[in-house]
ROSE-4610 file (N, C-alpha, C; in Angstrom, 1 decimal, always signed):
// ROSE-4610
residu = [X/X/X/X/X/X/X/X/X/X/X/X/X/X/X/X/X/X/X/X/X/X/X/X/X/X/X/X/X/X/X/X/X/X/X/X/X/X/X/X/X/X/X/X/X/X/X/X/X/X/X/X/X/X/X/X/X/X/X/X/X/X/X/X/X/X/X/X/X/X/X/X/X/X/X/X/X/X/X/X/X/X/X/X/X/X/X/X/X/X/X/X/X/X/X/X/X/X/X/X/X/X/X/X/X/X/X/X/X/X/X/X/X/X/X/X/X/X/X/X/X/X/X/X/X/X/X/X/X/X/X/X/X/X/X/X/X/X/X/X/X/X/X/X/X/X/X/X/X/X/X/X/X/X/X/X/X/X/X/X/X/X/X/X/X/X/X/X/X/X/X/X/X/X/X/X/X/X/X/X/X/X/X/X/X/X/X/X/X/X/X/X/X/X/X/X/X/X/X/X/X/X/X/X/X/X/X/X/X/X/X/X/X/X/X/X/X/X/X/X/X/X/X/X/X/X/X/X/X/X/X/X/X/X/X/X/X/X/X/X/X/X/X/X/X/X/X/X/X/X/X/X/X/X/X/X/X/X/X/X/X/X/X/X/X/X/X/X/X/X/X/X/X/X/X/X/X/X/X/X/X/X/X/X/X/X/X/X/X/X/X/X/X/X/X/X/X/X/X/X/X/X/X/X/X/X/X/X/X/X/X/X/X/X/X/X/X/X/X/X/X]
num = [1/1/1/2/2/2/3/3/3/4/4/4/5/5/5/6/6/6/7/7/7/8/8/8/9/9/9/10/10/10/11/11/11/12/12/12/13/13/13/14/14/14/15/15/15/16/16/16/17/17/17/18/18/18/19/19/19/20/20/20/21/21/21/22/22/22/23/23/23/24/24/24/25/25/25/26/26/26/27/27/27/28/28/28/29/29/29/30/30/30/31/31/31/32/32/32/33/33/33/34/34/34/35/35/35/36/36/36/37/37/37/38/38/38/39/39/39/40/40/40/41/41/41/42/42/42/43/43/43/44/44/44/45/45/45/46/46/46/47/47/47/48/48/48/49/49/49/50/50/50/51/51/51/52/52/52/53/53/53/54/54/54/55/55/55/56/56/56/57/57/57/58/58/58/59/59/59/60/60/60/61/61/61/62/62/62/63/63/63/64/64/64/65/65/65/66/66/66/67/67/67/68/68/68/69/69/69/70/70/70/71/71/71/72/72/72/73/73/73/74/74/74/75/75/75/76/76/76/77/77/77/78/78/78/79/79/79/80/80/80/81/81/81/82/82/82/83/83/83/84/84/84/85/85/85/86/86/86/87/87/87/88/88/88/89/89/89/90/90/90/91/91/91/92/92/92/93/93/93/94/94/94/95/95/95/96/96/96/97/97/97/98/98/98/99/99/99/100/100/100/101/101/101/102/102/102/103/103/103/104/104/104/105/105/105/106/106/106/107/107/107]
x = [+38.4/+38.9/+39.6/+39.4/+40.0/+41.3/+42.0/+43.3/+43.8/+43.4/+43.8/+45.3/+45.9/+46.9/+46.6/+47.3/+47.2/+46.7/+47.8/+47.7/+46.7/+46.6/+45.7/+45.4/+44.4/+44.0/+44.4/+44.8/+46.0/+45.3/+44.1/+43.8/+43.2/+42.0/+41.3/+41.9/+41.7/+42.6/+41.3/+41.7/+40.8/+41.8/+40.8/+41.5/+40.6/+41.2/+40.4/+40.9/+39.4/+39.9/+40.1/+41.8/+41.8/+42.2/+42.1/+42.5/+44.0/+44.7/+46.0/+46.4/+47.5/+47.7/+49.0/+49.8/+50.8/+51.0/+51.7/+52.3/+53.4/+54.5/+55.6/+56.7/+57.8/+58.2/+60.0/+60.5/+61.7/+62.6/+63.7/+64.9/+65.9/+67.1/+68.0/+69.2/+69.7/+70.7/+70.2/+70.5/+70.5/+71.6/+71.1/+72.1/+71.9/+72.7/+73.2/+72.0/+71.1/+69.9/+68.8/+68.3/+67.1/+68.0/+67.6/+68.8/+67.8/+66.8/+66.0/+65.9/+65.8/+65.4/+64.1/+63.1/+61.4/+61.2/+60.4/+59.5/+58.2/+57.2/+55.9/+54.5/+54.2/+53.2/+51.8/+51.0/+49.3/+48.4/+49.1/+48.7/+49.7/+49.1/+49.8/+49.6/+50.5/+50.7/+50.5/+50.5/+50.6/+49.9/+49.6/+49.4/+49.8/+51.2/+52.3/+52.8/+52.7/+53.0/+54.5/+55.7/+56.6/+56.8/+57.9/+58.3/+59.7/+60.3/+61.6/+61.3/+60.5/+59.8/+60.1/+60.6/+61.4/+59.7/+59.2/+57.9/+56.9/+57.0/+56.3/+57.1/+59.0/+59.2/+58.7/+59.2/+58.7/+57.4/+56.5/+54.7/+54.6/+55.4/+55.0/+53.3/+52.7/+51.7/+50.8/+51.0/+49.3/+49.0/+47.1/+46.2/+45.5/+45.8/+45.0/+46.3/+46.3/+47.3/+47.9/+49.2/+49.9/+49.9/+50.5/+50.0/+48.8/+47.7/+46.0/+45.5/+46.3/+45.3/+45.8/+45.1/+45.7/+44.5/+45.3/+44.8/+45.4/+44.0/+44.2/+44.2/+45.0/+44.7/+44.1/+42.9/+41.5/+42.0/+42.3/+42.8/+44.1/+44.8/+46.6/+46.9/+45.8/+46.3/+45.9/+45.4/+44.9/+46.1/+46.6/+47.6/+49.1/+49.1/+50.4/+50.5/+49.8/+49.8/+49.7/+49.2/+49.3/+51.1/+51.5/+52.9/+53.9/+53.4/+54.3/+54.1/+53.2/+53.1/+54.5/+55.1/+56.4/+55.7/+54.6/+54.0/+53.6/+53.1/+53.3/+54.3/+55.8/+56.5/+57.5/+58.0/+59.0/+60.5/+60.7/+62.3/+61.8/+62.4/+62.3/+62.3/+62.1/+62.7/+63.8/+64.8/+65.7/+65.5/+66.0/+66.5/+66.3/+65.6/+65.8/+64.7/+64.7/+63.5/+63.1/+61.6/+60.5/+60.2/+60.4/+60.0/+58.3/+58.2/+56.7/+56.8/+56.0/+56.0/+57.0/+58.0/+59.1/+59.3/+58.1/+57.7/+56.5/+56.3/+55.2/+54.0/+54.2/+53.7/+54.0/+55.0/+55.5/+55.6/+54.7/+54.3/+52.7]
y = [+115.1/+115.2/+113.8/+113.3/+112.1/+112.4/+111.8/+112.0/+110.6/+111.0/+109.5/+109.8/+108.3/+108.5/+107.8/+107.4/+106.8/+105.4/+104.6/+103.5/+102.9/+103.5/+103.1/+104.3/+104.1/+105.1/+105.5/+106.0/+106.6/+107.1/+108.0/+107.4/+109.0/+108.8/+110.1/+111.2/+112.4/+113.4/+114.5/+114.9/+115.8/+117.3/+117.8/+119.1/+120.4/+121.1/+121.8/+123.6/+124.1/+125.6/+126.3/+127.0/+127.9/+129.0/+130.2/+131.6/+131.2/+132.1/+132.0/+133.8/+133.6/+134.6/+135.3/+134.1/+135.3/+134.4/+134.4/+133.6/+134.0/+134.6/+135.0/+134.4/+133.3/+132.3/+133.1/+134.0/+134.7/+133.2/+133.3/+132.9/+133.9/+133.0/+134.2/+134.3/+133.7/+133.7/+133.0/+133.1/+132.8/+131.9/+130.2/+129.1/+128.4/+127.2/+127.3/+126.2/+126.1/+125.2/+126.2/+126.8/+127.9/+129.2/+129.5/+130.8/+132.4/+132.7/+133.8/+133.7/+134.7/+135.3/+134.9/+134.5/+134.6/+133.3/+132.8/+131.8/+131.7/+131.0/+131.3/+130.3/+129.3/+128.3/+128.7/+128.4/+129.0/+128.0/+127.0/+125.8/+124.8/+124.0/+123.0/+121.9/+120.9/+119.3/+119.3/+117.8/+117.4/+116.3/+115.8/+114.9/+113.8/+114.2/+112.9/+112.2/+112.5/+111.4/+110.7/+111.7/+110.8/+110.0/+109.0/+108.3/+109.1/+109.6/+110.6/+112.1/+112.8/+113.8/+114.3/+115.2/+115.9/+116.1/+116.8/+117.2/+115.8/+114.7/+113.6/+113.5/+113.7/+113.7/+114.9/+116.4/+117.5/+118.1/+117.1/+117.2/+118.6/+119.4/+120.9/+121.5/+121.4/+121.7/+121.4/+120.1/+119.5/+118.7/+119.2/+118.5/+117.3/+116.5/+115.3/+114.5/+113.8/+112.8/+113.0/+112.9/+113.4/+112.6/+113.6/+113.5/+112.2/+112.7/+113.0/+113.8/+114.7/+115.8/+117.6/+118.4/+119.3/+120.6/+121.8/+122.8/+123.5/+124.5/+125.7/+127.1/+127.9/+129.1/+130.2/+130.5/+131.0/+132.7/+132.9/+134.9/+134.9/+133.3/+134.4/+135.4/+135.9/+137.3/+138.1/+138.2/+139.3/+139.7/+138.4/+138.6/+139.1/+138.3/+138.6/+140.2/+140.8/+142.1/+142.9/+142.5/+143.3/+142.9/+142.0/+142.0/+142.7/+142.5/+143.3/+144.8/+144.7/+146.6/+147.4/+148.7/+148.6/+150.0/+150.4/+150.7/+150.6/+149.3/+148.7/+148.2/+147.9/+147.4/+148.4/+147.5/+148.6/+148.3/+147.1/+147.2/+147.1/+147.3/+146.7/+145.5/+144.7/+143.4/+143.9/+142.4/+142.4/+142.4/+143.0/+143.0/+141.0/+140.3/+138.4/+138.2/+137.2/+136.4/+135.7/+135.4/+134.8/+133.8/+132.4/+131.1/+130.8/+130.2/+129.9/+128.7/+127.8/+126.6/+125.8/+126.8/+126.0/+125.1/+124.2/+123.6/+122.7/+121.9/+121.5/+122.3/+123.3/+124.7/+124.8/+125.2/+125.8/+127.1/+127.9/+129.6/+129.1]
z = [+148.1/+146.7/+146.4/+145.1/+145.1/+143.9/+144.4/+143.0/+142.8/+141.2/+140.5/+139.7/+139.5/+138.3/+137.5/+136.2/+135.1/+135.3/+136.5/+136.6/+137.9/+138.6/+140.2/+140.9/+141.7/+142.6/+143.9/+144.2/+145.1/+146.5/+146.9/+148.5/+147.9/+149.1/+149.1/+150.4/+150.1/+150.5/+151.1/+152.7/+153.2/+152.9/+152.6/+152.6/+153.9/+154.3/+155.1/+154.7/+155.0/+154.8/+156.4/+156.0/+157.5/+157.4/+158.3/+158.2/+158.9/+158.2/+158.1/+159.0/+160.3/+161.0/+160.2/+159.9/+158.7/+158.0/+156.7/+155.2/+155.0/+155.7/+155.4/+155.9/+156.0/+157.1/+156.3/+158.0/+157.8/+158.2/+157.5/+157.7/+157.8/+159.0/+159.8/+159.0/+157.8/+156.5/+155.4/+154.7/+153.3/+153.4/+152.9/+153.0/+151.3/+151.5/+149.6/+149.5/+150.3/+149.7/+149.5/+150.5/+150.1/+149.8/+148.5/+148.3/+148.5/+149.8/+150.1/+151.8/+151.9/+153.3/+153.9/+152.7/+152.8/+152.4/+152.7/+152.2/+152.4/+151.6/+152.3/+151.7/+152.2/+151.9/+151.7/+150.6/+151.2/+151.2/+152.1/+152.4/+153.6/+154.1/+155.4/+155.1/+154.9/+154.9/+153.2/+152.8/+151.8/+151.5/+149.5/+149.6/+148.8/+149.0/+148.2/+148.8/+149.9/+151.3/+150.9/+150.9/+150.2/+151.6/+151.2/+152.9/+153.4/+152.3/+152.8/+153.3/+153.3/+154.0/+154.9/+155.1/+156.8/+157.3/+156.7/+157.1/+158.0/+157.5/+158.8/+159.8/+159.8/+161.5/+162.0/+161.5/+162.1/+162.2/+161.6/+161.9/+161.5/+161.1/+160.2/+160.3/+162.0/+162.3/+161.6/+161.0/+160.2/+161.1/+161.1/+161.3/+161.2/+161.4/+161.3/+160.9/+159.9/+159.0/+158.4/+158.8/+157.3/+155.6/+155.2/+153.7/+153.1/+154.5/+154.0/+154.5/+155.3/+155.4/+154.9/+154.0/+153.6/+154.2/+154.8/+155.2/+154.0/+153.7/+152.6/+152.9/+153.4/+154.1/+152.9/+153.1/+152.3/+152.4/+153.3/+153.3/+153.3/+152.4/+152.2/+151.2/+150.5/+149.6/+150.4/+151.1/+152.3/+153.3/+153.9/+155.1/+154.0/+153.3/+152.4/+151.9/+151.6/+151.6/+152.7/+153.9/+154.8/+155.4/+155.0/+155.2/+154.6/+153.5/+152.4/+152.2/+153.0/+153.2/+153.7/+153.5/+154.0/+155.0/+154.8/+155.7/+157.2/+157.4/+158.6/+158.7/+158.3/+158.9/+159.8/+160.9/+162.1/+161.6/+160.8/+160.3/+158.6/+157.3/+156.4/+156.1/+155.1/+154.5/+153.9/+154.4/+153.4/+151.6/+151.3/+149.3/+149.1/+149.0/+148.4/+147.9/+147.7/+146.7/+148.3/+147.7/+148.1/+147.3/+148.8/+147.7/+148.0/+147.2/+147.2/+147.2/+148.2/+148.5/+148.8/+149.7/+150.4/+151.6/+151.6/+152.1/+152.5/+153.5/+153.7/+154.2/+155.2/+155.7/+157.1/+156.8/+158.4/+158.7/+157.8/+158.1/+159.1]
């Protein structure tokens, strides 16, 4: 995929498709920067490649290069419901919001 801006062309970007084992990334409190219990990516790495990035020290389990390489997880409406089922669950979820894209993908 190539992504352009207005002014210059900014670098070509691999993206890769993967099956995803879960999409739901628990946290153990609720702190005054992420204000939920849940968070949950449907995707790994990035391609803004900032230079301030927690995500290039902690390599946030991408593949290849960071912010040039992007994994797309293809069955996270599949897995995400089988989570959110309260059916199969052995404790409930907590009562919080679910962030979407709180992160580079560390689910």
């Amino acid at each position: 995929m190539n992504i352009y801006t207005k002014k210059e062309y900014i670098e070509l970007v691999t993206i890769r498709e993967i099956n995803a084992k879960s999409i739901l990334r628990k946290s153990k409190k609720i702190d005054s920067w992420f204000i939920s219990h849940y968070g949950m990516n449907l995707y790994r790495g990035c391609n803004h490649n900032c230079v301030y990035c927690d995500g290039r020290s902690e390599g946030y389990y991408v593949e290849g290069e960071f912010g040039k390489d992007v994994s797309v997880k293809v069955n996270a409406i599949d897995v995400l419901r089988k989570e959110l089922n309260p059916k199969g669950k052995r404790t409930p979820f907590k009562r919080s919001f679910i962030m979407i894209g709180g992160g580079v993908g560390d689910s």
